[in-house]
Biopython code that builds the backbone (N, CA, C, O; Angstrom):
import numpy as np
from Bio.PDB.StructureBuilder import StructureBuilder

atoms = [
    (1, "UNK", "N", (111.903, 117.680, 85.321)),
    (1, "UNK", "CA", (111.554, 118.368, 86.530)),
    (1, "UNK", "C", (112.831, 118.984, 87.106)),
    (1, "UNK", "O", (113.853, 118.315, 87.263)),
    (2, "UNK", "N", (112.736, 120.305, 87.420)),
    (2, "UNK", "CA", (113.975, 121.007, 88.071)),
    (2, "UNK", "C", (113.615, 120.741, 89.689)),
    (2, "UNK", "O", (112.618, 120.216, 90.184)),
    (3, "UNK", "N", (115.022, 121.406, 90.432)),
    (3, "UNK", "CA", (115.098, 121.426, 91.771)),
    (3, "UNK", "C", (113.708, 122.568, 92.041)),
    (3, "UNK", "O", (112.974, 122.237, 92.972)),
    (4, "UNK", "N", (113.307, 123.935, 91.243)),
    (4, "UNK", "CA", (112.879, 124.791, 91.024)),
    (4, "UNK", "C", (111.476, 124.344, 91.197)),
    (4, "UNK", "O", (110.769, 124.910, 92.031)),
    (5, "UNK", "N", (110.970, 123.269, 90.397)),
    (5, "UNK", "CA", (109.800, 123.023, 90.203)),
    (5, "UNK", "C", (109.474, 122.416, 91.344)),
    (5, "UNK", "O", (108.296, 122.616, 91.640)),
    (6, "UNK", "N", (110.535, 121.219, 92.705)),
    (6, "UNK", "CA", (109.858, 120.945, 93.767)),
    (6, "UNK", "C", (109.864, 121.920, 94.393)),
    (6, "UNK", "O", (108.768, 122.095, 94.926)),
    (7, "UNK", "N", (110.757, 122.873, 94.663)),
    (7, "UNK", "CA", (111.021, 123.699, 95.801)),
    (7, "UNK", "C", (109.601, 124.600, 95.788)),
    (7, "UNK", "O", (109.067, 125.009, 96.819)),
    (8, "UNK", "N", (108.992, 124.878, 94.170)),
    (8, "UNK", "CA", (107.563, 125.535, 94.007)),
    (8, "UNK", "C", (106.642, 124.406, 94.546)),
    (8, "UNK", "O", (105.442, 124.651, 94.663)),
    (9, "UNK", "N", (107.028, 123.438, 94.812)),
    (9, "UNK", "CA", (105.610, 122.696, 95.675)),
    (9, "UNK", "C", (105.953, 122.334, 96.521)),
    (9, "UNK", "O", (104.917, 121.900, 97.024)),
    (10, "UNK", "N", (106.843, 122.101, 97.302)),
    (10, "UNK", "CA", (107.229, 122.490, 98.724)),
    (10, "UNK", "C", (106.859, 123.585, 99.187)),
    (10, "UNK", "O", (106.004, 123.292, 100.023)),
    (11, "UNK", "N", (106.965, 124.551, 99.161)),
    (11, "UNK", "CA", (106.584, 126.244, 99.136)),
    (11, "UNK", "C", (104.839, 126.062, 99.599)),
    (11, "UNK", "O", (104.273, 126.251, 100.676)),
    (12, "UNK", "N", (104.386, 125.662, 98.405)),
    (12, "UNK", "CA", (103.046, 125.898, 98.296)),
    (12, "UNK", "C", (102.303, 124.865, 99.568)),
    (12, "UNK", "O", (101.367, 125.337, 100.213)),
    (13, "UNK", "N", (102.759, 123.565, 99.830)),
    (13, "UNK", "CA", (102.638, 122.725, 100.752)),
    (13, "UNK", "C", (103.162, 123.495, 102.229)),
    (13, "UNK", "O", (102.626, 123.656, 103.326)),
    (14, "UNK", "N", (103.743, 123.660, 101.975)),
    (14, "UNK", "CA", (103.981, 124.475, 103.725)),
    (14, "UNK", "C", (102.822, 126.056, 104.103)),
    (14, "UNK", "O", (102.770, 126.822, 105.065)),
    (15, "UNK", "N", (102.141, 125.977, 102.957)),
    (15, "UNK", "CA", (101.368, 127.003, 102.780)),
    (15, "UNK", "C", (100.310, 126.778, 103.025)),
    (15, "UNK", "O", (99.448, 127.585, 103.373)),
    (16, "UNK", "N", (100.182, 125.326, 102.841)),
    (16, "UNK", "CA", (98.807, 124.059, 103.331)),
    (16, "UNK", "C", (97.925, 124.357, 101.996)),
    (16, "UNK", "O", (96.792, 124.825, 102.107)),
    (17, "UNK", "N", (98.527, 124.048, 100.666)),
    (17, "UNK", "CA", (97.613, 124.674, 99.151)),
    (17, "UNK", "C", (97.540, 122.922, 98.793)),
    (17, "UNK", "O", (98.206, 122.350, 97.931)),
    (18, "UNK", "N", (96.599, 122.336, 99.666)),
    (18, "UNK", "CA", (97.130, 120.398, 99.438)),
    (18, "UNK", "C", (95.733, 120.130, 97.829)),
    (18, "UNK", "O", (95.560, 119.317, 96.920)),
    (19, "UNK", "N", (95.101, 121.359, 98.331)),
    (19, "UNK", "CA", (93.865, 121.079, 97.435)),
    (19, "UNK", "C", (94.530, 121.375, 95.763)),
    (19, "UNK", "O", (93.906, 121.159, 94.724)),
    (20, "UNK", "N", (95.833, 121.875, 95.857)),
    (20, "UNK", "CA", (95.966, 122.210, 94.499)),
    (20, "UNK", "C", (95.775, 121.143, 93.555)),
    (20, "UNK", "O", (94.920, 120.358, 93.966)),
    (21, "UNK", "N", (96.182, 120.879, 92.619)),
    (21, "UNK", "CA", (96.384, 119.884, 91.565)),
    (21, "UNK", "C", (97.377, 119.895, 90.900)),
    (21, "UNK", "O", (97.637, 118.833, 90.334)),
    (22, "UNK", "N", (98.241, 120.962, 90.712)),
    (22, "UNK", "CA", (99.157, 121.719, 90.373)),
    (22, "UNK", "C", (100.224, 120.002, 89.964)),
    (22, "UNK", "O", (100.264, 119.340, 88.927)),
    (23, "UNK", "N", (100.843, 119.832, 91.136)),
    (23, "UNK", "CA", (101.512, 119.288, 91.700)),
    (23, "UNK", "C", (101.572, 117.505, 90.794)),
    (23, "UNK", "O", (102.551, 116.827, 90.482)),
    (24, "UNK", "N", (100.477, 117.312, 90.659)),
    (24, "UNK", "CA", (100.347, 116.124, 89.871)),
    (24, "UNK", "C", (100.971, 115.893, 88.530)),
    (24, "UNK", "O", (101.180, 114.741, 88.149)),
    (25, "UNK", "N", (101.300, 117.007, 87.742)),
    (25, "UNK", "CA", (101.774, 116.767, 86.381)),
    (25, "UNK", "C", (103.435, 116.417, 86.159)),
    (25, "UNK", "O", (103.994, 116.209, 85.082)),
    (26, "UNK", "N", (104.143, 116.419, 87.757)),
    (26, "UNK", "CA", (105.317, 116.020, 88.531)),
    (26, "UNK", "C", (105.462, 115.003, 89.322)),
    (26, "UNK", "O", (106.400, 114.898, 90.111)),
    (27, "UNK", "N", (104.394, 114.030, 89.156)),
    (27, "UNK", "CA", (104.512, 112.636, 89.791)),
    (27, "UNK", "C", (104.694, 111.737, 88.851)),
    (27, "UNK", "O", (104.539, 111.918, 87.644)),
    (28, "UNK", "N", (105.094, 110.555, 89.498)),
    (28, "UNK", "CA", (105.900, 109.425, 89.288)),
    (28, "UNK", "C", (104.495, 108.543, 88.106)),
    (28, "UNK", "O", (104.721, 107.955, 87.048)),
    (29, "UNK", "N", (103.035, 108.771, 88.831)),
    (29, "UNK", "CA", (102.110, 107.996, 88.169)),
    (29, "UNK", "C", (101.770, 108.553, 86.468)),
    (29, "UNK", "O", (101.265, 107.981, 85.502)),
    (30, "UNK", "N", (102.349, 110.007, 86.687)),
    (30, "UNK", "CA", (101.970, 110.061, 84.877)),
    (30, "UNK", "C", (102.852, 109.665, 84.037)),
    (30, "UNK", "O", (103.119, 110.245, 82.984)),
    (31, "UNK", "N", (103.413, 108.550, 84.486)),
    (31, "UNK", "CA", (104.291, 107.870, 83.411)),
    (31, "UNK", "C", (103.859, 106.353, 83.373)),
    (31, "UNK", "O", (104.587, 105.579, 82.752)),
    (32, "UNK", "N", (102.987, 105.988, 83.851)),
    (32, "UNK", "CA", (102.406, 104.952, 84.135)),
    (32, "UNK", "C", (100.517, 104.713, 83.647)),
    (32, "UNK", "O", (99.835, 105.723, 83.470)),
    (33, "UNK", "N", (99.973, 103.479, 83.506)),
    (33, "UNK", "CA", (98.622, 103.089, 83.832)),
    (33, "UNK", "C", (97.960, 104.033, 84.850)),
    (33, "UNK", "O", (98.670, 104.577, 85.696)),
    (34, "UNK", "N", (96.841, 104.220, 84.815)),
    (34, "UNK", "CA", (96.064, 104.253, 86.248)),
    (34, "UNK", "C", (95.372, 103.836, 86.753)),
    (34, "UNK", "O", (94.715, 104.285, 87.693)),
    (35, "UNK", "N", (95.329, 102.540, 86.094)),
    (35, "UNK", "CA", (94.559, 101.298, 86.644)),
    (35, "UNK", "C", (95.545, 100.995, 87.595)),
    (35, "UNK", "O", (95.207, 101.085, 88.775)),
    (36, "UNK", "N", (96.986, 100.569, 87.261)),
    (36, "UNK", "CA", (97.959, 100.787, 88.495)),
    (36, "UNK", "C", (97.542, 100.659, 89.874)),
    (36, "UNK", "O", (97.401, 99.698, 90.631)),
    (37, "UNK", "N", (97.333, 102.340, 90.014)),
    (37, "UNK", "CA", (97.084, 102.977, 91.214)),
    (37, "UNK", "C", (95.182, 102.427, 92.239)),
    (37, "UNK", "O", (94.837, 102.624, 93.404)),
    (38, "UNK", "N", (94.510, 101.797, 91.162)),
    (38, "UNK", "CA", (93.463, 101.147, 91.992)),
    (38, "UNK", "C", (93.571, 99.731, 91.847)),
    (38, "UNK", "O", (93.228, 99.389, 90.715)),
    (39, "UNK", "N", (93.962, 98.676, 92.660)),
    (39, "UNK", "CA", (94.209, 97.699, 92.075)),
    (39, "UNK", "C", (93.400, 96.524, 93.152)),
    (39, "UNK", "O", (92.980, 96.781, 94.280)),
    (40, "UNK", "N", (93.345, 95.529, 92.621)),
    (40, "UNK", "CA", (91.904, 94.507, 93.125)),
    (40, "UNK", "C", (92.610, 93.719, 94.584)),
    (40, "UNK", "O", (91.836, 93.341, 95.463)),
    (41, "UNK", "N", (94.269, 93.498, 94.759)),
    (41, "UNK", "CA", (94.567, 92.779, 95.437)),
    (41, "UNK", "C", (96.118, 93.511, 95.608)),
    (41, "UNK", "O", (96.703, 94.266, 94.831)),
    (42, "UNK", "N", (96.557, 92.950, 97.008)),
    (42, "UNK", "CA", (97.762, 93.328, 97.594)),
    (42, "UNK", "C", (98.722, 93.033, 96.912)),
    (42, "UNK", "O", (99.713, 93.322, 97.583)),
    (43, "UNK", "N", (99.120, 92.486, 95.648)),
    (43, "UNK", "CA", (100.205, 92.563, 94.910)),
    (43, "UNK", "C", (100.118, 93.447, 93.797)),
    (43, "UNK", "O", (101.080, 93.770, 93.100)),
    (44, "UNK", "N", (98.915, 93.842, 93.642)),
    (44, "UNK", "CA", (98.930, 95.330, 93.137)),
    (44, "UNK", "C", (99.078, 96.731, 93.863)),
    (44, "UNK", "O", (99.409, 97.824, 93.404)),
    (45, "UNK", "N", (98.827, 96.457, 94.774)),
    (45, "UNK", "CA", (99.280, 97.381, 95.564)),
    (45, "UNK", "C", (100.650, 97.728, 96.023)),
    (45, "UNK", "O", (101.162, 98.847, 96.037)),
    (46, "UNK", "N", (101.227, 96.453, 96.443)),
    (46, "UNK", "CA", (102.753, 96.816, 96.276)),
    (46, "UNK", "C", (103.572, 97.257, 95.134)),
    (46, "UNK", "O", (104.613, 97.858, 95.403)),
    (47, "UNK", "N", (103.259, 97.048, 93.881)),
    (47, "UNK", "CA", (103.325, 97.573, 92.770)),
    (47, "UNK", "C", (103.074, 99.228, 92.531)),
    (47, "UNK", "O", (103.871, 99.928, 91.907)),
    (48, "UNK", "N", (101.980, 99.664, 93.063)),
    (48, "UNK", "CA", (102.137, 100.891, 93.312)),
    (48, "UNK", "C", (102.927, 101.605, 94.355)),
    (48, "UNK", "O", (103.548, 102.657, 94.204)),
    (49, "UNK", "N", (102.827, 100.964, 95.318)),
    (49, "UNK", "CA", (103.922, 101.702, 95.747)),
    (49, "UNK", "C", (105.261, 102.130, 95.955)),
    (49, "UNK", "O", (105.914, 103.032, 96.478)),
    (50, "UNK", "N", (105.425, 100.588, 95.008)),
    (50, "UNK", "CA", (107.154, 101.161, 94.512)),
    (50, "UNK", "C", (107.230, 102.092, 93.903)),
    (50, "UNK", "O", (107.998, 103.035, 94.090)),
    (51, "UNK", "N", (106.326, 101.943, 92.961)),
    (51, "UNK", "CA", (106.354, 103.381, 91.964)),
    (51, "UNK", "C", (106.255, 104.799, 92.960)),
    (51, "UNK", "O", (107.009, 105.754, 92.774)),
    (52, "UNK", "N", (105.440, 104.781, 93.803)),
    (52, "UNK", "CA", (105.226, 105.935, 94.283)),
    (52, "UNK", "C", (106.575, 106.281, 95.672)),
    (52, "UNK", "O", (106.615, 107.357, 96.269)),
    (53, "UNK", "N", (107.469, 105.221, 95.920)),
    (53, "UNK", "CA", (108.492, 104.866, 96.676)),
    (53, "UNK", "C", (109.380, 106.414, 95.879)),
    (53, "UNK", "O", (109.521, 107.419, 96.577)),
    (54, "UNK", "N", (109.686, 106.403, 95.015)),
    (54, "UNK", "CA", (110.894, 107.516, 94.533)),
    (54, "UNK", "C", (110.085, 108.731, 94.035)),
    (54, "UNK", "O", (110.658, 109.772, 93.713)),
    (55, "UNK", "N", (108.726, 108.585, 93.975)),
    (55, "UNK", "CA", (107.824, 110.315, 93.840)),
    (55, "UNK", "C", (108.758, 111.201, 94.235)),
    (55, "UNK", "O", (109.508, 111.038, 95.198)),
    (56, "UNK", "N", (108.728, 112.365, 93.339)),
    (56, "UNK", "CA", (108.904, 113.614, 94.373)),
    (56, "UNK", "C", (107.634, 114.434, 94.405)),
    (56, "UNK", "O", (107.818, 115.628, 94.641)),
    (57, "UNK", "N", (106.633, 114.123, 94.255)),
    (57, "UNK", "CA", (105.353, 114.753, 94.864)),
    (57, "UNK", "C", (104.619, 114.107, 96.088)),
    (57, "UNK", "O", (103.611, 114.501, 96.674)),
    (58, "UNK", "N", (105.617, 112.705, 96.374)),
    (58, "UNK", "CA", (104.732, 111.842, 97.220)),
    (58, "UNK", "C", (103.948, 112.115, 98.372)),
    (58, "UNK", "O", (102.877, 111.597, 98.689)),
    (59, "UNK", "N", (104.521, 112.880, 98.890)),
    (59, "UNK", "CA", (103.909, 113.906, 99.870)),
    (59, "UNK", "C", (102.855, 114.347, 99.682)),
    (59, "UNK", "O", (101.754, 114.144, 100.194)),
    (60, "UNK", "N", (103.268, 115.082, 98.786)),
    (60, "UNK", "CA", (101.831, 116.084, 98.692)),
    (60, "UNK", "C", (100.583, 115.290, 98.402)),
    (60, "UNK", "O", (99.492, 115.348, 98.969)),
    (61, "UNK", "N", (101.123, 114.268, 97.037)),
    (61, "UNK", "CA", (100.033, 113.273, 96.907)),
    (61, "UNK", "C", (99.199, 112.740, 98.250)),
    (61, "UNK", "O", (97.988, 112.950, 98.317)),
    (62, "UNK", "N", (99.659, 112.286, 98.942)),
    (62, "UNK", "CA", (99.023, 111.836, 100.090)),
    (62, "UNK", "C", (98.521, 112.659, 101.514)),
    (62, "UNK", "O", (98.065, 112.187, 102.556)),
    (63, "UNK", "N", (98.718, 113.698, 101.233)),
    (63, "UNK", "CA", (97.966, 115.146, 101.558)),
    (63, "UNK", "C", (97.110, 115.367, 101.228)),
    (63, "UNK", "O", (96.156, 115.628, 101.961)),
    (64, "UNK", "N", (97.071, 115.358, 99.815)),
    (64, "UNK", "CA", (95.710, 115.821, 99.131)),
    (64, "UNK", "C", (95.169, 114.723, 99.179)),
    (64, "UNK", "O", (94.112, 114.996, 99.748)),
    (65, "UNK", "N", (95.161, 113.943, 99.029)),
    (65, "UNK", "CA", (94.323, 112.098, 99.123)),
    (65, "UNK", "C", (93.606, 112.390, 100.800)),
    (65, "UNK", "O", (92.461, 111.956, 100.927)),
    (66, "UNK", "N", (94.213, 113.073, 102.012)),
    (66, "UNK", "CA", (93.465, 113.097, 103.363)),
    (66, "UNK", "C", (92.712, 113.778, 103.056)),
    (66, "UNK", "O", (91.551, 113.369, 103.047)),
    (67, "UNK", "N", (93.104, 115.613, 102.521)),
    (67, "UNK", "CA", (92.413, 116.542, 102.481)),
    (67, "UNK", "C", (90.929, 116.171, 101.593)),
    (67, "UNK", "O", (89.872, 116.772, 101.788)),
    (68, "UNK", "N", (91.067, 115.336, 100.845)),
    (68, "UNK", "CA", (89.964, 115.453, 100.260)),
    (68, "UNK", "C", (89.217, 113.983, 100.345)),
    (68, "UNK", "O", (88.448, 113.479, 99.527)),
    (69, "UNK", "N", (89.540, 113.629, 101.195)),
    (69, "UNK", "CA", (88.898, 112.217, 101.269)),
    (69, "UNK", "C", (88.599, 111.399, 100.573)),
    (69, "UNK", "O", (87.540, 110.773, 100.628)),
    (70, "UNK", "N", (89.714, 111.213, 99.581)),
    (70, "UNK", "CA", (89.825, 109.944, 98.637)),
    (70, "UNK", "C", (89.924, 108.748, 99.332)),
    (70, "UNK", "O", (90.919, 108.509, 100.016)),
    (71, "UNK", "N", (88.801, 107.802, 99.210)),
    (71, "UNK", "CA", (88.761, 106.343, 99.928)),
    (71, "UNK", "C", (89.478, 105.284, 98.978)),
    (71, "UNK", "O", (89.635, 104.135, 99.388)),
    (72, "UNK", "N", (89.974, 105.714, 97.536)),
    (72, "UNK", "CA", (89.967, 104.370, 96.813)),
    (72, "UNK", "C", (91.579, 104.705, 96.201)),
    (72, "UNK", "O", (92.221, 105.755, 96.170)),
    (73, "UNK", "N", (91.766, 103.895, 95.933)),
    (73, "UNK", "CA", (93.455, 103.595, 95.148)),
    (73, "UNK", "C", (94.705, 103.886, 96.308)),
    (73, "UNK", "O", (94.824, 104.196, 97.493)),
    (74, "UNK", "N", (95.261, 103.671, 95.509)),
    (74, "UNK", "CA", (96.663, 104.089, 96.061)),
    (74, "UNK", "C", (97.214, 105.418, 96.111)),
    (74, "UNK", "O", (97.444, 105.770, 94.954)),
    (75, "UNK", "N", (97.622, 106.587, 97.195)),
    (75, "UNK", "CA", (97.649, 108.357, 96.705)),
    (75, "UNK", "C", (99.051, 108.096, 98.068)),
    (75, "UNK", "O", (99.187, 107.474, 99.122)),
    (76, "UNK", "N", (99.790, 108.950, 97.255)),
    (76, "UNK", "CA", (101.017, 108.595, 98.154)),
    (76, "UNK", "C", (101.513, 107.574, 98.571)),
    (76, "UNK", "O", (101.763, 107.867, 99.740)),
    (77, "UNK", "N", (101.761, 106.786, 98.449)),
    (77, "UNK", "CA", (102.422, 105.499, 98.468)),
    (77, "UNK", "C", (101.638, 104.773, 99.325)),
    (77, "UNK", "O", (101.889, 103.570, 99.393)),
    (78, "UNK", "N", (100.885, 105.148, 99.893)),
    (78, "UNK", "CA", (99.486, 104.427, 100.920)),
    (78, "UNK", "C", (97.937, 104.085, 100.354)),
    (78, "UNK", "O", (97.053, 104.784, 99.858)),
    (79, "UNK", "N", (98.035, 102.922, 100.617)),
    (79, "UNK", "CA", (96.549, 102.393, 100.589)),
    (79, "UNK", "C", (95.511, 102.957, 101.251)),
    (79, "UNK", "O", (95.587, 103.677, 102.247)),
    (80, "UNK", "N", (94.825, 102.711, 100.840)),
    (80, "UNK", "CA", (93.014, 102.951, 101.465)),
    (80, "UNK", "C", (93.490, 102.599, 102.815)),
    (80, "UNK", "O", (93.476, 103.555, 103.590)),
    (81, "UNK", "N", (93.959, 101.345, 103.363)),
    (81, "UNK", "CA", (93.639, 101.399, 104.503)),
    (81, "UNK", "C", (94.341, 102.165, 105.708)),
    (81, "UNK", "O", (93.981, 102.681, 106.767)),
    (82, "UNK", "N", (95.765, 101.937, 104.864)),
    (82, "UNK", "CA", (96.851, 102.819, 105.391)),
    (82, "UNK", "C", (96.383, 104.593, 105.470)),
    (82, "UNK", "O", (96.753, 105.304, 106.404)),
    (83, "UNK", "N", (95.822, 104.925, 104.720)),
    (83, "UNK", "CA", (95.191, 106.496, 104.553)),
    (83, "UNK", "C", (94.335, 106.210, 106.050)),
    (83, "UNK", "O", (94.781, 107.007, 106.876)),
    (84, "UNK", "N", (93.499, 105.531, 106.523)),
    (84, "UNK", "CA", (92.363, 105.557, 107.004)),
    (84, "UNK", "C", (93.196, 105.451, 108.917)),
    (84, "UNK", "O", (92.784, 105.977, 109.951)),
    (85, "UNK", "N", (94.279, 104.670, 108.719)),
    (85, "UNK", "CA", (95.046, 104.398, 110.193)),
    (85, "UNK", "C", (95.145, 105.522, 110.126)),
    (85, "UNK", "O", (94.226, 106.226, 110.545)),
    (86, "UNK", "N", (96.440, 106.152, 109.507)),
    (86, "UNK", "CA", (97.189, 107.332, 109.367)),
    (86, "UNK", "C", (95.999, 108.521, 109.992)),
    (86, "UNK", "O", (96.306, 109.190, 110.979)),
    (87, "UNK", "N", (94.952, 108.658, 109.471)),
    (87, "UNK", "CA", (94.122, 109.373, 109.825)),
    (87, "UNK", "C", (93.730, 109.418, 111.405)),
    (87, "UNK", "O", (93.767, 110.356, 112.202)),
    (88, "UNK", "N", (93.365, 108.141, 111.553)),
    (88, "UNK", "CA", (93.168, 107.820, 113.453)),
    (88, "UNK", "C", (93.976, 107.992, 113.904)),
    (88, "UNK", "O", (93.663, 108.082, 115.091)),
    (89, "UNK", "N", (95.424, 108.191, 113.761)),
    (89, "UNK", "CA", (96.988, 108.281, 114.519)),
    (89, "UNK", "C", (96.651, 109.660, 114.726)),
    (89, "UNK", "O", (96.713, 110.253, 115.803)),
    (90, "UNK", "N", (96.221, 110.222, 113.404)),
    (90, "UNK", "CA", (96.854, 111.957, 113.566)),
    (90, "UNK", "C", (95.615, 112.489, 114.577)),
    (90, "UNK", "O", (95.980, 113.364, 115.363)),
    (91, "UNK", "N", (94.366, 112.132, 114.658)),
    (91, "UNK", "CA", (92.919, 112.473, 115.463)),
    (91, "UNK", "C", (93.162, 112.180, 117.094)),
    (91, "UNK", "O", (92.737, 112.786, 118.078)),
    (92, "UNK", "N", (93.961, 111.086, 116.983)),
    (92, "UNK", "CA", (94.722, 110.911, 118.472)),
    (92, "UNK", "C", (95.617, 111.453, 119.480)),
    (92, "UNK", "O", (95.643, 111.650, 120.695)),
    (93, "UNK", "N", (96.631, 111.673, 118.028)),
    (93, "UNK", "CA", (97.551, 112.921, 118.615)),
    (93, "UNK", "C", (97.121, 113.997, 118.980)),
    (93, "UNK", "O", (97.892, 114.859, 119.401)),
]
sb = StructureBuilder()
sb.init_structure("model")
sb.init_model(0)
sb.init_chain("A")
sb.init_seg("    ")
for serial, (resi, resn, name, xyz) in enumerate(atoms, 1):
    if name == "N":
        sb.init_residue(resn, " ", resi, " ")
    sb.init_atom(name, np.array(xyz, "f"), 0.0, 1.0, " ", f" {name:<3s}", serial, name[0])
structure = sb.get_structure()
């Protein structure tokens, strides 16, 4: 991955393009399981999110996980439930 290739999804993210997919073939999880990323109990979960701790898509990942209302796994270094606060914080503001 070049500086080139985030700065093209940075770009596109400030553009609000969260629906792309683009962006995924530059994360941290395609080097990994993806059972991983849905996991039955909180020590799987912390497990994912180390991994997703040094993403450089992490962002976006968890953009597109709001935008599209993914309820299950881990998408940006946040859990289901963490997605679901995050959501009430931002509806508040």
């Amino acid at each position: 991955m070049t500086t080139t290739d985030i700065q093209h999804y940075e770009d596109q993210r400030t553009l609000g393009s969260y629906r792309s997919t683009e962006w995924m073939s530059l994360g941290n999880c395609r080097l990994v399981e993806p059972d991983i990323f849905f996991p039955s109990d909180g020590a799987g979960v912390d497990k994912a999110r180390k991994i997703c701790s040094t993403c450089p898509v992490r962002d976006h990942c968890l953009e597109y996980a709001l935008a599209e209302q993914i309820e299950h796994g881990v998408w940006g270094g946040m859990s289901e439930r963490a997605r679901r606060r995050l959501k009430s914080q931002r509806r508040a503001a």
